[in-house]
C-alpha positions as CSV (number, residue, x, y, z in Angstrom):
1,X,-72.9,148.2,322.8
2,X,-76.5,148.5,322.3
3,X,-75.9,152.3,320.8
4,X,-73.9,150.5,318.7
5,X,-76.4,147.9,317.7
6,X,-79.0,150.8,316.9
7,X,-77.4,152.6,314.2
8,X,-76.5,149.4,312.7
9,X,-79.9,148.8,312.5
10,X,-80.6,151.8,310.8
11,X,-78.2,151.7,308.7
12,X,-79.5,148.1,307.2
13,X,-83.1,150.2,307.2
14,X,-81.7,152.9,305.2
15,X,-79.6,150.6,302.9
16,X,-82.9,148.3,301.9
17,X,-84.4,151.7,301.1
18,X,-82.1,152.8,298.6
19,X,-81.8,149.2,296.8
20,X,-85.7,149.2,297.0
21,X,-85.9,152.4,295.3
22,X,-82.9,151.9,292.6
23,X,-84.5,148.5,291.8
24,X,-88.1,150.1,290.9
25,X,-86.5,153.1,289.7
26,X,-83.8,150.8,287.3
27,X,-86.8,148.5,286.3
28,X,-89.0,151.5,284.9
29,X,-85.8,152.6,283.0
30,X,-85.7,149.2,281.3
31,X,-89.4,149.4,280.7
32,X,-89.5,152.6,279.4
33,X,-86.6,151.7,276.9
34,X,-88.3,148.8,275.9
35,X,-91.3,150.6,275.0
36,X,-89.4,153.2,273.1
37,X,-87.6,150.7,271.2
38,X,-90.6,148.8,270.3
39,X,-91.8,151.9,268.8
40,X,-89.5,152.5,267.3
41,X,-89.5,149.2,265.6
42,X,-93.2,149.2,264.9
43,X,-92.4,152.9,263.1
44,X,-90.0,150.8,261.5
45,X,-92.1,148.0,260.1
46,X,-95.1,150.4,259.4
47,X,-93.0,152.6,257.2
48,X,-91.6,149.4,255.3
49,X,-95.4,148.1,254.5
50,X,-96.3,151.9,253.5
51,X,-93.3,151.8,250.8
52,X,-94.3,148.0,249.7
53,X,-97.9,149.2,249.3
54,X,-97.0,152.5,247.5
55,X,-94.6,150.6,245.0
56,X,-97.2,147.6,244.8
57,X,-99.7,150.2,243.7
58,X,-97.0,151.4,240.9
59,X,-96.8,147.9,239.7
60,X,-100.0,147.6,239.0
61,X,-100.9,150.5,237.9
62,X,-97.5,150.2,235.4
63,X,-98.9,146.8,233.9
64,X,-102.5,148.3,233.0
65,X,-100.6,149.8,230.2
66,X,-103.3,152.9,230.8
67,X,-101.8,156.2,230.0
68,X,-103.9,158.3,232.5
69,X,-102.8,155.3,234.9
70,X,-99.0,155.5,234.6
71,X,-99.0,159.6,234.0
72,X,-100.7,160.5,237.2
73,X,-97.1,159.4,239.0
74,X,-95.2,161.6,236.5
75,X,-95.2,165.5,237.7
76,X,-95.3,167.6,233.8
77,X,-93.9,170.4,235.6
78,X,-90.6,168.8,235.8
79,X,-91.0,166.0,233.4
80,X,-88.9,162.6,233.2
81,X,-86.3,161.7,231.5
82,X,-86.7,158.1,229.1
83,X,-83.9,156.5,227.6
84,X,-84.5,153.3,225.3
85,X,-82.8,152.2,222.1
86,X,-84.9,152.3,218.8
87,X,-83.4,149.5,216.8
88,X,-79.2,150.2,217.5
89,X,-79.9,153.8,218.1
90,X,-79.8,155.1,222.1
91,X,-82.2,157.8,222.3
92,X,-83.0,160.2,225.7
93,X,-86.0,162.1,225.8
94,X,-87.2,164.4,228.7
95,X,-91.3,163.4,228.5
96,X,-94.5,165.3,230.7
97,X,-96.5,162.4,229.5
98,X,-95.8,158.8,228.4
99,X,-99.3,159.2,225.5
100,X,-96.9,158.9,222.7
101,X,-94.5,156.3,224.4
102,X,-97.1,153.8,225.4
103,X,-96.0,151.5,223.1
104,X,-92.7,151.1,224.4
105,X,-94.3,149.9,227.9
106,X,-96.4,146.9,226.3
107,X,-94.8,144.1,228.2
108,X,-96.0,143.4,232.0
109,X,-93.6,143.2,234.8
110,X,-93.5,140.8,238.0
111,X,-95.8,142.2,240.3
112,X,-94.1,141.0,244.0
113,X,-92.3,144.2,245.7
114,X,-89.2,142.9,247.3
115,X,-86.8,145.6,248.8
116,X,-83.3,144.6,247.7
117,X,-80.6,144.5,245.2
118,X,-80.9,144.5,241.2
119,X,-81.5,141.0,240.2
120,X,-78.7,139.3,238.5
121,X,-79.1,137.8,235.2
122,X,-78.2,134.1,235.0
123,X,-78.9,134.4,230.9
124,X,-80.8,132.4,227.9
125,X,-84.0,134.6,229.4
126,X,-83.4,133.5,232.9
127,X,-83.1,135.8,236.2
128,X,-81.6,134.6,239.7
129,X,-85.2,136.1,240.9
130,X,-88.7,137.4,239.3
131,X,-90.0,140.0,241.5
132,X,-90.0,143.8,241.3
133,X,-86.5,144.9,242.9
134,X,-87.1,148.3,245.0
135,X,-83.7,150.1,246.4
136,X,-82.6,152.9,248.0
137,X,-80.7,154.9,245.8
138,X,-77.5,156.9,247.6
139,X,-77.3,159.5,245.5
140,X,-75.9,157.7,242.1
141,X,-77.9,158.1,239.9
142,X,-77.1,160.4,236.7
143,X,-78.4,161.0,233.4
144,X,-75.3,161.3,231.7
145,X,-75.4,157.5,232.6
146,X,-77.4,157.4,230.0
147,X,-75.3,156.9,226.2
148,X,-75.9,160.5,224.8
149,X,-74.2,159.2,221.3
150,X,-77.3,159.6,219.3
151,X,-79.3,162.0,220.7
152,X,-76.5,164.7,221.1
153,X,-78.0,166.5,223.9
154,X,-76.0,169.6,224.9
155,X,-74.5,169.6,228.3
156,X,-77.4,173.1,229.5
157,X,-80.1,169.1,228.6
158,X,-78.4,167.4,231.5
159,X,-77.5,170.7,233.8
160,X,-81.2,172.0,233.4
161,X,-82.7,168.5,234.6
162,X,-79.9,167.8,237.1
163,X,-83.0,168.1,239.7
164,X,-84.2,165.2,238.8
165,X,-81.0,163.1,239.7
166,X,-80.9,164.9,243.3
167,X,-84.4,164.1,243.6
168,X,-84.1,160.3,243.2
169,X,-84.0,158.4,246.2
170,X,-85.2,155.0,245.2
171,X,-84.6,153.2,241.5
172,X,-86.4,149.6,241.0
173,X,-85.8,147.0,238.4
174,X,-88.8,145.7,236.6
175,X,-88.1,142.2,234.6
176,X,-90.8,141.3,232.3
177,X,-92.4,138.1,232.4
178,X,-91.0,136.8,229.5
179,X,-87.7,137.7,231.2
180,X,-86.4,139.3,227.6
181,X,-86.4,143.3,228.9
182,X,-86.3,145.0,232.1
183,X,-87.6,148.6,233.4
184,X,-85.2,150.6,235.7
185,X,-87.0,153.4,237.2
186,X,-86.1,156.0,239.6
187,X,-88.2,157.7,241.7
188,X,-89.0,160.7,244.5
189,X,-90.9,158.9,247.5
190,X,-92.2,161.3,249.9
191,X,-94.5,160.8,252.5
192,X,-96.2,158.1,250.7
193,X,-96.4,159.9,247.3
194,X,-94.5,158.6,244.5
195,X,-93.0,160.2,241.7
196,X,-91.3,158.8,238.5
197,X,-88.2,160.7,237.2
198,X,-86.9,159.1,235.1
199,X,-87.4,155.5,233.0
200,X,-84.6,153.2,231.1
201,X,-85.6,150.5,229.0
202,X,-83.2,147.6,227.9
203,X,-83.1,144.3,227.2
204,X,-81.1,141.6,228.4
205,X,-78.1,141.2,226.5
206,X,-78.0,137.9,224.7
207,X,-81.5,138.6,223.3
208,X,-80.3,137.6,219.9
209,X,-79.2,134.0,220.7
210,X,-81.1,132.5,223.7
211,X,-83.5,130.4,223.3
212,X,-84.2,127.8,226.3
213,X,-86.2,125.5,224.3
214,X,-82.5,124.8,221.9
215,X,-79.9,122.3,223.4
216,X,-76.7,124.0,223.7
217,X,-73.6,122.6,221.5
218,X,-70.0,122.3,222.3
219,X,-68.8,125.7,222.6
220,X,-65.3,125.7,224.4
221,X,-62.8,126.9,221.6
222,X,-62.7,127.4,217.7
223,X,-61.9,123.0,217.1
224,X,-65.8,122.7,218.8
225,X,-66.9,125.3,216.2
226,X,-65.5,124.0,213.3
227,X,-66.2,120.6,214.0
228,X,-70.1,121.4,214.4
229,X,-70.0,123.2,210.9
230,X,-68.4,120.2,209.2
231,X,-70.9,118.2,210.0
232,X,-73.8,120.1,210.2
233,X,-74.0,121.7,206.7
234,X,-77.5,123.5,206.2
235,X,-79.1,126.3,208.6
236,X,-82.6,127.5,207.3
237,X,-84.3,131.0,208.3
238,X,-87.9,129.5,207.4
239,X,-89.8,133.0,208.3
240,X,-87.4,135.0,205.7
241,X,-87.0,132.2,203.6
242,X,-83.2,131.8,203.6
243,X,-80.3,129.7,204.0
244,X,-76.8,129.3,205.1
245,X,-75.5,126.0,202.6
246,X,-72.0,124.9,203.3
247,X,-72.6,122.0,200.8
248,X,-73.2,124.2,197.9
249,X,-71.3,127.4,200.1
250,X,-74.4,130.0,199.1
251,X,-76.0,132.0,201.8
252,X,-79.5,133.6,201.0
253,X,-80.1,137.4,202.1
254,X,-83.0,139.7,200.5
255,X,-80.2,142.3,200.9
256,X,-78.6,141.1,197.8
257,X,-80.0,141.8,194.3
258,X,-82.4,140.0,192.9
259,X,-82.1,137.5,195.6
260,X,-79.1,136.0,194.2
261,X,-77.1,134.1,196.5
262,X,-73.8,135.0,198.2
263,X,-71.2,132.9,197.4
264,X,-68.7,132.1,199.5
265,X,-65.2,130.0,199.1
266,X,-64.1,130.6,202.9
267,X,-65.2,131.7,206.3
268,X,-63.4,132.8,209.2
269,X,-64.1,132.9,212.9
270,X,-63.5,134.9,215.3
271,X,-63.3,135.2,219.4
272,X,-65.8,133.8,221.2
273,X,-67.7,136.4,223.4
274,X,-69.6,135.6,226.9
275,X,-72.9,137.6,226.0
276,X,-74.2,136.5,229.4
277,X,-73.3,133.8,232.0
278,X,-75.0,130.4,229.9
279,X,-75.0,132.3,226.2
280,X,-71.9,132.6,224.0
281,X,-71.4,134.0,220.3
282,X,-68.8,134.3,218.0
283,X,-68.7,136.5,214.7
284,X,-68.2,134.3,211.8
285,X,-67.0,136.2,208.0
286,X,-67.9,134.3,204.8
287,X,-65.5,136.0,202.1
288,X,-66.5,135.6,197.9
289,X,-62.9,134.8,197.8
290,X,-59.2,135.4,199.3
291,X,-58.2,138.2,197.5
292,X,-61.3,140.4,198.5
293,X,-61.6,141.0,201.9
294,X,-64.4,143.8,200.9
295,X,-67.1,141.1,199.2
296,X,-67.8,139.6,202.5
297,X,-71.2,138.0,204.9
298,X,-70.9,139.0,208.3
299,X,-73.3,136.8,211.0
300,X,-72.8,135.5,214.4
301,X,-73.2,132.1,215.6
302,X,-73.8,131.1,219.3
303,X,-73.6,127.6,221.4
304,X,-77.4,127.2,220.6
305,X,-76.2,126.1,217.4
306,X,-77.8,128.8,215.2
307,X,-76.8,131.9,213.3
308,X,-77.6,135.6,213.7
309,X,-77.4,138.2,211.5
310,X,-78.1,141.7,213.2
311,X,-81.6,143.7,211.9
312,X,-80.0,146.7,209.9
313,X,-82.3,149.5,209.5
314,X,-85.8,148.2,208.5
315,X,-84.1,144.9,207.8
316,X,-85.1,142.1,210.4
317,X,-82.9,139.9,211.8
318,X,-82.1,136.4,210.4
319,X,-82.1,133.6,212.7
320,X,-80.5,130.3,210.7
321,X,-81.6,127.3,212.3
322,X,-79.9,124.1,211.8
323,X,-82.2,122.2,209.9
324,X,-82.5,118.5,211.0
């Protein structure tokens, strides 16, 4: 019996042992994960502020509008690629500096970095956010995104600069503070050096009819269009000096010789188009007469109560007002 008593003993001895040592030995386990994973994050965290910093710099340096400032992030080995429109016409451009292109760069962009999403454009020069949009990209980015319509580059242009799409890893969205354009780049980030591959300009796509400080108008079907016209019967362009008169039915165009009016007996109008979420147009055609659909005005008029008619060549465009 006491035999018996003895190795029980030990055995209890021996068991506390083992659950002693497991405990420590478990405990140091957790430890040492939690060190590594705070590490880990830190990494994390440290990387994420190096990236803000880097693109923050690129901001800054973007907005000094300083050649030497913006070039030192292009590498003139490879070049980049620029893609804007000059009037209607899309035009891409592979550039080693941006000397002769500063001009098109003469708007400031919102300085905050925020890592995210392209912001979405709410419309009448209004984004959901103004910051400067930094994502990663996931390998879709091409330049035959770009419209190629104009220019006409071959397809050796877009093989022979393919490097710069596989080098892209981050694109960022620019908006400018007047909220009228934004700046897509896309870039090579590597360890902390940042280079600029490529650069689209554009602006936002109801550039022609917003206007925040104009009241919108009833704008649901044709009845709402017509009904505005009938009752509001002169629009005045005071900066070109020109008219749209539905009293009298003359419209006033420099294009026209010797600044004759056009005359119109009718007008149609067309379907209404959602240029952006708030802005909405539809093409209106003032015809000389019904036999001759040739001798015809062609403008657009949106729910800010005002008429458009598109620059053509070195030709402005008209803005008709409603005159009050």
């Amino acid at each position: 019996m006491k035999i018996k008593s003895i190795y029980f003993l030990v055995f209890l001895f021996v068991a506390a042992i083992l659950f002693v040592a497991f405990y420590f030995n478990s405990d140091k386990q957790a430890q040492e994960k939690q060190i590594i994973v705070t590490s880990k994050s830190h990494d994390s965290v440290k990387s994420s502020t190096d990236s803000i910093s880097v693109f923050s710099k690129f901001v800054k340096d973007f907005n000094s509008q300083k050649v030497r400032a913006i070039d030192q992030y292009v590498d003139p080995k490879l070049g980049m690629v620029m893609y804007y429109h000059d009037g209607p016409y899309p035009i891409i451009s592979l550039k080693s500096s941006l000397e002769n292109e500063i001009d098109w760069l003469e708007d400031a962009v919102f300085e905050e970095v925020k890592f995210s999403e392209s912001p979405k454009y709410i419309g009448d020069f209004k984004f959901s956010d103004t910051v400067f949009f930094v994502d990663k990209n996931n390998g879709n980015f091409s330049l035959k995104d770009f419209d190629n319509s104009y220019s006409s580059h071959p397809d050796s242009f877009f093989k022979d600069n393919k490097k710069l799409e596989t080098l892209c890893n981050y694109r960022a969205t620019g908006i400018t503070r007047d909220q009228r354009k934004t700046y897509d780049f896309y870039f090579r980030l590597e360890n902390n050096k940042l280079t600029l591959l490529a650069l689209a300009i554009d602006t936002v796509n109801d550039i022609l009819f917003a206007d925040p400080e104009a009241d919108f108008i009833s704008f649901k079907n044709n009845a709402d269009i017509q009904n505005y016209l009938e009752n509001q019967k002169m629009f005045v362009d005071s900066e070109q000096n020109a008219y749209i008169d539905f009293n009298k039915r003359e419209i006033t165009y420099y294009d026209y010789p010797n600044d004759n009016p056009f005359i119109f007996e009718y007008y149609e109008i067309g379907k209404i188009e959602e240029n952006s979420p708030k802005i909405k147009s539809v093409e209106v055609i003032f015809y000389a007469n019904r036999e001759e659909k040739e001798s015809r005005f062609i403008s657009y008029f949106s729910n800010k109560g005002r008429f458009v008619v598109y620059p053509m060549g070195v030709r402005p465009p008209y803005f008709y007002e409603p005159k009050r």
